[in-house]
Backbone bond lengths (Angstrom), bond angles and torsions (degrees), N, CA, C in turn:
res aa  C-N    CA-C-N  psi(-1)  N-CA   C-N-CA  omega(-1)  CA-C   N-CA-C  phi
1 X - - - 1.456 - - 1.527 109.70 -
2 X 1.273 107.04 131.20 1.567 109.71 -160.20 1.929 93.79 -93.35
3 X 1.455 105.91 137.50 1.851 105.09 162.62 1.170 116.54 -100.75
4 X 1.662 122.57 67.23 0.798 133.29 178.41 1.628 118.18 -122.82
5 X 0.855 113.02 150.83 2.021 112.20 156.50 1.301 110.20 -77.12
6 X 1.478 106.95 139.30 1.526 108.63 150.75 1.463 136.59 -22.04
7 X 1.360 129.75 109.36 1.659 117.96 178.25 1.784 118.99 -56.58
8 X 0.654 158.62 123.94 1.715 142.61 168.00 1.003 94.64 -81.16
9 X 1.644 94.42 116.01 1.730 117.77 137.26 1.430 131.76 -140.19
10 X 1.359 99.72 130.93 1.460 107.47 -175.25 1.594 87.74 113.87
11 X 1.960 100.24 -146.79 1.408 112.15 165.52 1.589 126.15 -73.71
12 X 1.586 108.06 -43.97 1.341 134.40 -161.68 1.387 123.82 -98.68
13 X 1.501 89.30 -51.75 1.412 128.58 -177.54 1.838 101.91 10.71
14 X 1.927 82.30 99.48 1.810 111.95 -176.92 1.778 73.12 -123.84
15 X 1.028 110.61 -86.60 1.167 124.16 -155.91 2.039 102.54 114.72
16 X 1.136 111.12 42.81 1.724 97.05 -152.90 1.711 96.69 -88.53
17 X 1.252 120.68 175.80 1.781 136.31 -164.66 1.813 89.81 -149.44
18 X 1.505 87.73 158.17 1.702 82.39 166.74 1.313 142.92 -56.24
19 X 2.009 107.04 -25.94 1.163 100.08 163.57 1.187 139.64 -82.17
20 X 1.468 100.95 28.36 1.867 111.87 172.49 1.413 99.69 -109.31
21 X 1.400 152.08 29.90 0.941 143.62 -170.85 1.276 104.80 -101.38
22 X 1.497 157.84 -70.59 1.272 134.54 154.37 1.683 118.97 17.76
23 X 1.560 89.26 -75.03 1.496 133.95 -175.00 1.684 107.80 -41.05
24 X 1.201 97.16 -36.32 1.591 129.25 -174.76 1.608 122.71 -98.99
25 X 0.884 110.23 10.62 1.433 102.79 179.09 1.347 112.65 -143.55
26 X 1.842 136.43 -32.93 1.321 93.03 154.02 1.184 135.76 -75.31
27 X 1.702 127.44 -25.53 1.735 103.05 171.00 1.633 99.70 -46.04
28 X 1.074 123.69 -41.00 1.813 112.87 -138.86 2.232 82.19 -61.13
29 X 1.018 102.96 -61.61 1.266 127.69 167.33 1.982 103.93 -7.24
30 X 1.171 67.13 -90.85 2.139 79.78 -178.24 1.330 108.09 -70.20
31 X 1.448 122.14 4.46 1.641 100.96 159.55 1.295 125.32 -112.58
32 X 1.386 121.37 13.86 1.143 131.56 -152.09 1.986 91.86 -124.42
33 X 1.219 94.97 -47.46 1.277 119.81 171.25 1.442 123.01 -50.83
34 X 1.714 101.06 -67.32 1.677 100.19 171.24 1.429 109.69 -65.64
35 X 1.538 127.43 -28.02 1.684 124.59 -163.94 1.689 85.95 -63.20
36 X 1.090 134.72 -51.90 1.659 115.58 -151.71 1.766 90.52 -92.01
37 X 1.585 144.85 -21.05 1.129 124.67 147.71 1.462 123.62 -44.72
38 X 1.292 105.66 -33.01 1.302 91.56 -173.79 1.693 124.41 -85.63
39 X 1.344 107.73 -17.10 1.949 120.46 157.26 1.551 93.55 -63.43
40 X 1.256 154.50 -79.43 1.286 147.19 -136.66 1.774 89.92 -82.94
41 X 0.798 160.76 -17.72 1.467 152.61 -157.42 1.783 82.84 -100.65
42 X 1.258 113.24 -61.40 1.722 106.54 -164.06 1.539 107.47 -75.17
43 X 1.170 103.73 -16.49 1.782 115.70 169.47 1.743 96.14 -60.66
44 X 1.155 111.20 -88.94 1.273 105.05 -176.01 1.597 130.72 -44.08
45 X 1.151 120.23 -10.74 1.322 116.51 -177.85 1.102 92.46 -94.15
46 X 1.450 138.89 -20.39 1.365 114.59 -155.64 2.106 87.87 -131.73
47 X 1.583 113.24 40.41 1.201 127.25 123.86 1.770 89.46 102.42
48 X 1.108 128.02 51.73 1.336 120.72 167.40 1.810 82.74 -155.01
49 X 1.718 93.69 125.57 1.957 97.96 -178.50 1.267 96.34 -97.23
50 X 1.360 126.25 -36.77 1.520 122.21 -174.06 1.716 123.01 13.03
51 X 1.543 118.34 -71.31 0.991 102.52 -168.50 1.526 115.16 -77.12
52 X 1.282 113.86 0.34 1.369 122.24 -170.32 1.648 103.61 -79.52
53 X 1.343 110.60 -60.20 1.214 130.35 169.33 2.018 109.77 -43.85
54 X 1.327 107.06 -38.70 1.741 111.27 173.98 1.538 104.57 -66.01
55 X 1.183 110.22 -17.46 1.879 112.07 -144.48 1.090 127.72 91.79
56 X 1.180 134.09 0.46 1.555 128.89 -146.48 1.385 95.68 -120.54
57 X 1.391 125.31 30.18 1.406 132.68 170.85 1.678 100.15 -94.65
58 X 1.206 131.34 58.55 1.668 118.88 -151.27 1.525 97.60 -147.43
59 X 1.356 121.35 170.05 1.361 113.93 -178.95 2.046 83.47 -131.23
60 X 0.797 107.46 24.14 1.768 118.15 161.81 1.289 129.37 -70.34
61 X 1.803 123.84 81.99 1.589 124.61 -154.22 2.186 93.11 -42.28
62 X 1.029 112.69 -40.12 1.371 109.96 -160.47 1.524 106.62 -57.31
63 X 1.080 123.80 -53.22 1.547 134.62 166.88 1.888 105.09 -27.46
64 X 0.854 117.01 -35.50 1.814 118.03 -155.86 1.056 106.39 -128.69
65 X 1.817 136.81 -19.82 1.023 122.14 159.05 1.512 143.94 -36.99
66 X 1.636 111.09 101.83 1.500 96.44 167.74 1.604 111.44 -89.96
67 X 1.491 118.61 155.22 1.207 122.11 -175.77 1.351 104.64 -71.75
68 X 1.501 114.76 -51.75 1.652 97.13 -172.09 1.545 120.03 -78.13
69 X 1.690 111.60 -42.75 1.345 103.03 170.57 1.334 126.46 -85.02
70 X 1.310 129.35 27.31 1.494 133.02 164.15 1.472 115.29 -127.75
71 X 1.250 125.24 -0.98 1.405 130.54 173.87 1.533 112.50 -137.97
72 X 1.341 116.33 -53.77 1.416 127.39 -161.48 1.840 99.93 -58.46
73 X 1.104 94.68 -65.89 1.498 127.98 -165.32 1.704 105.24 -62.75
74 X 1.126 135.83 -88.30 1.194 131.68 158.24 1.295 120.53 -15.93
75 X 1.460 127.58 -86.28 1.637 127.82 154.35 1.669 123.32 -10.88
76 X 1.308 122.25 -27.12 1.066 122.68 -158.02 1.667 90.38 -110.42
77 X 1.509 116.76 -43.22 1.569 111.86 -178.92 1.597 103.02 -76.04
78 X 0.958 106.51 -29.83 1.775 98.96 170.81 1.605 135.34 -47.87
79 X 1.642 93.81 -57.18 1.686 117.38 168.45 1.300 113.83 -88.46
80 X 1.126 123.86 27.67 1.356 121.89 165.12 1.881 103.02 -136.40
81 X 0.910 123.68 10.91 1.594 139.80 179.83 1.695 104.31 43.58
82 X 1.348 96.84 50.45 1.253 102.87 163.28 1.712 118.59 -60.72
83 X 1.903 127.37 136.85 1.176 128.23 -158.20 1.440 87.69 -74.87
84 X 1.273 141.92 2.03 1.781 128.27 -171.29 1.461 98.65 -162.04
85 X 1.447 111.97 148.71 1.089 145.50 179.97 1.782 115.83 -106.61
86 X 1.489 110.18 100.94 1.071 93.13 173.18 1.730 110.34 -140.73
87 X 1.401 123.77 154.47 1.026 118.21 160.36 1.635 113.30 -177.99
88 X 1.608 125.50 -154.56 1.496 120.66 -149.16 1.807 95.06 -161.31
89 X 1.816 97.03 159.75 0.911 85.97 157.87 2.027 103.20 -132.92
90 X 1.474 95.48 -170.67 1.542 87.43 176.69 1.515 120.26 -51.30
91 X 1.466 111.03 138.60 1.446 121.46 -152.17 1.858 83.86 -99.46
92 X 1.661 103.98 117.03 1.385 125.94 160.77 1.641 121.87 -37.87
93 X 1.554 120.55 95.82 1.537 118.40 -164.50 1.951 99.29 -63.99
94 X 1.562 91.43 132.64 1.425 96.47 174.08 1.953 99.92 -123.66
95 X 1.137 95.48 143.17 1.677 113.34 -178.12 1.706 97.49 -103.80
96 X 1.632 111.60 102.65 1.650 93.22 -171.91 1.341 85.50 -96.08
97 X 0.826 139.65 -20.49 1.623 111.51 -177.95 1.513 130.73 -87.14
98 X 1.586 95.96 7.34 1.964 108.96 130.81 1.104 159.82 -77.05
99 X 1.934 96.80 -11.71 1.308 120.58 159.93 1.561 113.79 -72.08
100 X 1.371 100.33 153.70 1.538 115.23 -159.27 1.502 118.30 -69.46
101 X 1.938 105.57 -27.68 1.181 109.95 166.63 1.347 116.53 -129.45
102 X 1.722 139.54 62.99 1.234 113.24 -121.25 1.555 120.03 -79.20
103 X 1.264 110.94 -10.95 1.509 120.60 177.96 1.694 98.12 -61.67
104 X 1.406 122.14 -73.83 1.251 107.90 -178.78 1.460 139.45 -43.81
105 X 1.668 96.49 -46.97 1.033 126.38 162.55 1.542 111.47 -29.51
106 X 1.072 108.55 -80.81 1.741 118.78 -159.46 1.298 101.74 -50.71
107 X 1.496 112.83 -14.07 1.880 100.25 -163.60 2.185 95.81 -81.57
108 X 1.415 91.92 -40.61 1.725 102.67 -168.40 1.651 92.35 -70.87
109 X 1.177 139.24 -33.54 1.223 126.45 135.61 1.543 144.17 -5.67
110 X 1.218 81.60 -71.93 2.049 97.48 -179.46 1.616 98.82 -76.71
111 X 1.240 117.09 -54.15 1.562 120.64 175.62 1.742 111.65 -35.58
112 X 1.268 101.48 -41.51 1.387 95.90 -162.15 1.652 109.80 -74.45
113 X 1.687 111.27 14.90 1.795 88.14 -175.67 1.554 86.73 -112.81
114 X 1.547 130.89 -32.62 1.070 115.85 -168.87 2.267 101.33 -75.63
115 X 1.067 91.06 -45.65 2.055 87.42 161.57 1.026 107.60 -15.71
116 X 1.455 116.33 -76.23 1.501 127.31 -166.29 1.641 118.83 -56.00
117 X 0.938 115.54 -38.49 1.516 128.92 161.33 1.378 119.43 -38.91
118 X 1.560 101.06 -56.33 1.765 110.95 -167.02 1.779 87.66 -82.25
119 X 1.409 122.17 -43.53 1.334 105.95 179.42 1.551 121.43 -58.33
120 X 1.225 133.58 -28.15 1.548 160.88 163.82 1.626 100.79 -45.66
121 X 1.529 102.69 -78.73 1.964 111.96 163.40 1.750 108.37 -27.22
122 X 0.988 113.28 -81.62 1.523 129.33 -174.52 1.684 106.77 -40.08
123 X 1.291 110.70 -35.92 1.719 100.51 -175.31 1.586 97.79 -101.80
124 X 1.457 117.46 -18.62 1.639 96.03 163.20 1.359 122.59 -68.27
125 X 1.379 109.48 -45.45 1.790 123.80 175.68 1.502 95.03 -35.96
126 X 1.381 130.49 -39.90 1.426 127.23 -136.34 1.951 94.03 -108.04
127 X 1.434 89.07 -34.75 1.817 93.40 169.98 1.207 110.10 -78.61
128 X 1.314 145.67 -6.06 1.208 145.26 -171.98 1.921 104.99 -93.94
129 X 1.212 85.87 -62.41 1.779 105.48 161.85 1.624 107.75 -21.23
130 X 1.629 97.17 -72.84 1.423 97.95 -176.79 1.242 137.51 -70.55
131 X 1.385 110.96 -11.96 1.070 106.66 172.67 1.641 123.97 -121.07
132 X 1.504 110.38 21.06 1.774 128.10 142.21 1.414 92.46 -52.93
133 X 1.341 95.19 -82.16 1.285 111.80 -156.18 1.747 128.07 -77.14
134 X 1.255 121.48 10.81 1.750 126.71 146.97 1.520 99.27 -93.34
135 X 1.170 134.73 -34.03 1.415 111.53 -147.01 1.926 110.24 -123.74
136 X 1.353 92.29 -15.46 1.912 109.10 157.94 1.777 90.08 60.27
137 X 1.120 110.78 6.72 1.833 103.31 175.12 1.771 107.74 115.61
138 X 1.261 102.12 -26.34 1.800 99.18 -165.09 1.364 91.36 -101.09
139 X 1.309 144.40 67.84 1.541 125.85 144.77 1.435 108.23 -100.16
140 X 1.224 110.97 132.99 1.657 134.97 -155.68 1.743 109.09 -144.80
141 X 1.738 113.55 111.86 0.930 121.91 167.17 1.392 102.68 -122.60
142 X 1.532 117.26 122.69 1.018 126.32 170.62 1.657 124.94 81.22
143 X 1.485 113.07 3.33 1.066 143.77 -173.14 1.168 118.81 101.74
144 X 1.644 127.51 -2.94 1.511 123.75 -169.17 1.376 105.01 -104.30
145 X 1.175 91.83 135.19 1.967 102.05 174.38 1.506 108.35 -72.92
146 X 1.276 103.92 99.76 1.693 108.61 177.47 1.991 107.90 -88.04
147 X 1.274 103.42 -22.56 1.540 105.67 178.67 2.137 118.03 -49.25
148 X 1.247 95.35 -45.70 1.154 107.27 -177.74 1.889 132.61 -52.78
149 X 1.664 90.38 -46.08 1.503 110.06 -173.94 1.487 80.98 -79.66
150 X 1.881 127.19 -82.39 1.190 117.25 -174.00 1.589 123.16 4.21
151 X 1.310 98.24 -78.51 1.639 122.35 -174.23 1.767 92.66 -36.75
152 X 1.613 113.10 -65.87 1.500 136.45 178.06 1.797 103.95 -21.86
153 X 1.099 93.25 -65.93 1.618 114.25 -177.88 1.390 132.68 -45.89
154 X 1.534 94.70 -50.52 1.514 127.59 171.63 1.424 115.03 -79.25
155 X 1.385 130.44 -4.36 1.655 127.40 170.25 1.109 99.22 -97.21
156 X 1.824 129.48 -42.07 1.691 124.53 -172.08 1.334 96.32 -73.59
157 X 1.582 138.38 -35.25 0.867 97.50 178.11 2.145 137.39 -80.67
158 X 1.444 111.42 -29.59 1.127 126.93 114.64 1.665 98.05 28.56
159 X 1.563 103.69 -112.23 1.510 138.06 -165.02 1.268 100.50 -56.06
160 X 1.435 128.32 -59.37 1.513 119.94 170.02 0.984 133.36 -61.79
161 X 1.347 127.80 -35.22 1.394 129.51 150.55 1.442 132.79 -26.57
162 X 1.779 95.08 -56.15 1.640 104.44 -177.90 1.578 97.19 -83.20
163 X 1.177 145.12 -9.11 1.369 136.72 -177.11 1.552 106.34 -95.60
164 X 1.223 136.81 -34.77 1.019 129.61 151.98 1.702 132.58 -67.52
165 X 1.259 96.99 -27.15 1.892 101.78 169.09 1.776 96.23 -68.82
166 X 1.204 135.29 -24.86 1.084 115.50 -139.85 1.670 76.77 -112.04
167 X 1.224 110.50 -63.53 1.982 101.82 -172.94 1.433 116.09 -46.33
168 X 1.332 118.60 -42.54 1.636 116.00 173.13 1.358 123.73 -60.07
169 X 1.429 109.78 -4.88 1.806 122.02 164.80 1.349 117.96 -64.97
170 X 1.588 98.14 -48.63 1.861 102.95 174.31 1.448 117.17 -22.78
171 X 1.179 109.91 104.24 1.787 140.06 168.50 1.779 86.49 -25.76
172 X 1.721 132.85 1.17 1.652 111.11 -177.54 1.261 124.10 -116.92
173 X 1.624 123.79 111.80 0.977 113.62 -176.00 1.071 121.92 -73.51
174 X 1.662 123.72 166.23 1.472 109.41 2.47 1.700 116.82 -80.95
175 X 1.228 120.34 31.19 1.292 104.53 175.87 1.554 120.52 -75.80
176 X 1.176 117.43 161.48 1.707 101.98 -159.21 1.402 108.86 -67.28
177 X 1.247 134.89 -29.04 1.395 128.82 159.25 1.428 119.72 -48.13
178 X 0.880 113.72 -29.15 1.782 123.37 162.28 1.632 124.93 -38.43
179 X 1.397 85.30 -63.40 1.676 129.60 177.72 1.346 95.21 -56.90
180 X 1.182 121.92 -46.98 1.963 124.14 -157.41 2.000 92.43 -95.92
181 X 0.892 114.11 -24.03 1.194 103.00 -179.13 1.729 116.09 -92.56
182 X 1.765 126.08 -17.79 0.929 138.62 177.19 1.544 106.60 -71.89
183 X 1.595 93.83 -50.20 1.980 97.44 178.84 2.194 107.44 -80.64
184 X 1.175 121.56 -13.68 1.205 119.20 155.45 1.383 129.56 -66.88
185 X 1.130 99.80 -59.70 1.860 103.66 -173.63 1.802 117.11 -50.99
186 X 1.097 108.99 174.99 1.349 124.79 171.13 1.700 93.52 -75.15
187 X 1.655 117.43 147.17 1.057 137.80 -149.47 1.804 99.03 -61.39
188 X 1.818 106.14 -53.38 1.086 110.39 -175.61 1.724 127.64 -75.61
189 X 1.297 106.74 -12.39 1.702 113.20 172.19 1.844 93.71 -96.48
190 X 1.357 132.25 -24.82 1.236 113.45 173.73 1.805 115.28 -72.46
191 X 1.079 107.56 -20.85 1.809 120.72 169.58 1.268 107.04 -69.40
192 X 1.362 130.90 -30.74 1.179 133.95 -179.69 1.534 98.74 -68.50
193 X 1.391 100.59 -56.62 2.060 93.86 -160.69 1.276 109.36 -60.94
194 X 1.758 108.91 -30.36 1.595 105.73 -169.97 1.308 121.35 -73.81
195 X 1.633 121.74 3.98 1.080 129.46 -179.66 1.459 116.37 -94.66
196 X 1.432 110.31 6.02 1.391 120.42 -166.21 1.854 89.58 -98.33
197 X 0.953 103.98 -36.71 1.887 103.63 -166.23 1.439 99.61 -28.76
198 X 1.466 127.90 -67.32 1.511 103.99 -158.54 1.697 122.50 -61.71
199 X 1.374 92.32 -7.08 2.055 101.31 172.99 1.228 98.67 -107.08
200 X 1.142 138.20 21.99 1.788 139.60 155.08 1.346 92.57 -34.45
201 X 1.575 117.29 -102.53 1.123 130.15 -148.33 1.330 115.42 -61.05
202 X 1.111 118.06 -25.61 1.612 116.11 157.09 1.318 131.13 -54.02
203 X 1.738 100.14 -50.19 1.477 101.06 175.92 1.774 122.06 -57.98
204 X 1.413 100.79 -31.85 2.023 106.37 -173.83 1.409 103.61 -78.34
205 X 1.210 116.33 -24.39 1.634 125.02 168.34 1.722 115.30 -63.97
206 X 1.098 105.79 -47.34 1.517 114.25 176.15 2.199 104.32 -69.19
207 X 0.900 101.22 -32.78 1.483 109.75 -164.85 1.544 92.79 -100.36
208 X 1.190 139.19 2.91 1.321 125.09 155.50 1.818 112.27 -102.10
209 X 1.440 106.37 -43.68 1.516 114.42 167.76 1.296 109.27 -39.48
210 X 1.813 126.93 -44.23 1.371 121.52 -138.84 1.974 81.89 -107.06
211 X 1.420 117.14 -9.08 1.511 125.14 -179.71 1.882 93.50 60.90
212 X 1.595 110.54 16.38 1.955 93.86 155.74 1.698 112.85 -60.55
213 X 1.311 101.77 -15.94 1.712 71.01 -168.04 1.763 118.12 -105.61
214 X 1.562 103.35 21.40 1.257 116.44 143.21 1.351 113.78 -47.63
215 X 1.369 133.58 -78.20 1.360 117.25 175.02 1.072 143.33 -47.17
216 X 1.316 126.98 23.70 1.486 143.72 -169.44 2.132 92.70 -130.54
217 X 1.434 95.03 -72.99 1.504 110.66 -179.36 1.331 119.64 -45.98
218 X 1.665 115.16 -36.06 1.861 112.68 -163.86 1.483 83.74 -65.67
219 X 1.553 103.18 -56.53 1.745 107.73 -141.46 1.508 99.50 -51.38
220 X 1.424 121.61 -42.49 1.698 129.69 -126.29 2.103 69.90 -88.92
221 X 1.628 119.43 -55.74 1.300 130.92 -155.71 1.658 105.41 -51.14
222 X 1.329 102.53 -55.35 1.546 127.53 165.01 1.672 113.60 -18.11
223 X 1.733 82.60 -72.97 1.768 83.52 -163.66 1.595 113.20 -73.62
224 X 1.501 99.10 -14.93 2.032 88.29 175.26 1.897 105.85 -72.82
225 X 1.491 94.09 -59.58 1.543 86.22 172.50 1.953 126.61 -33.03
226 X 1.395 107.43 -32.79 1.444 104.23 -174.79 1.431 105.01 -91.90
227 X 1.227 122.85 -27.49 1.342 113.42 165.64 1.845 106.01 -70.08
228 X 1.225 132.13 -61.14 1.480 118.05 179.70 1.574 113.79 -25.55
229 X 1.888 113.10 -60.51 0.987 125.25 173.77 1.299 117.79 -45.87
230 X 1.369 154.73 -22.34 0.780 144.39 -179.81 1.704 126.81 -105.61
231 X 1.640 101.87 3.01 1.433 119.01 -163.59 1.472 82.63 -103.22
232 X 1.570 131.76 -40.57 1.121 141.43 -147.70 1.605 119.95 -98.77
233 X 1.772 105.91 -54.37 1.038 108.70 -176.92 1.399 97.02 -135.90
């Protein structure tokens, strides 16, 4: 069992096969999950209940599941050894013009799903840690080496964490960097970005096909991983 972090390469860079899928789905699970808990939790404190009132105030994968970007989509870059892993789940409805300030508001908003991510990273780094180092590889209940996959578990999630905290930054809405740059900017360059939303998803599609947005992702993915690595091991 290696005490290491994941290297980043590429976007994702798991390298995962089907028989990592187990392996692969609750982090993918609880980070996708807590990121849109964590917009509706700071939503509500800071005075819009909406998603609470939908239900979707919940840490319940069923609540947030989208079919294509939480099963379809993932599953399909997995078994086909796609170089990156990406996908979503249902995006938590926020009412900003129930928040108390909503320009400010919306930005501590959007912040709060990729937050949750790097906070997610940080306690896997830290579960990984612990369990190199209590169990040296041989912890055995029942005869099965549970140390090994654990460890397994605890680097994807790790790696996905920081790859999703870091892509949902993209300055494009609606990705939450979108959001943070619409409530940042000066009124008239933030009108500009918000006019991009309905070519959002086109544009990150074009910029993953064309692998430009490797050069944004290695560097930004890189340096959290080497800082974890160095807090950790």
């Amino acid at each position: 069992m290696r005490g290491r972090l994941p290297a980043a390469r590429g976007t994702a860079s798991m390298s995962l096969n089907p028989a990592d899928f187990a392996l692969f789905v609750v982090p993918f699970l609880m980070a996708v999950v807590f990121h849109e808990w964590a917009h509706g939790y700071v939503a509500k404190q800071l005075g819009d209940n909406t998603a609470s009132l939908l239900g979707r105030l919940t840490l319940n994968p069923l609540a947030h599941i989208d079919p294509v970007g939480t099963i379809a989509l993932p599953a399909i870059l997995m078994m086909t050894g796609a170089p990156f892993l990406f996908g979503w789940a249902k995006p938590v409805p926020i009412a900003f013009h129930q928040l108390r300030n909503p320009r400010r508001d919306m930005v501590l908003v959007a912040v709060a799903g990729p937050a949750m991510n790097l906070a997610l990273a940080f306690v896997s780094a830290a579960a990984l840690w612990l369990v190199v180092h209590t169990s040296g590889g041989n912890a055995d209940v029942s005869g099965f080496r549970i140390a090994e996959p654990v460890a397994k578990m605890c680097e994807r999630s790790v790696m996905l964490n920081v790859v999703l905290a870091v892509f949902n930054m993209l300055p494009i809405p609606p990705l939450d960097g979108g959001r943070v740059a619409v409530g940042l900017l000066p009124r008239e360059l933030a009108h500009g970005v918000a006019q991009l939303e309905p070519y959002g998803f086109m544009i990150v599609m074009v910029l993953l096909a064309t692998h430009m947005i490797d050069f944004v992702l290695g560097p930004a993915v890189s340096g959290i991983l080497h800082v974890l690595q160095r807090i950790f091991f």
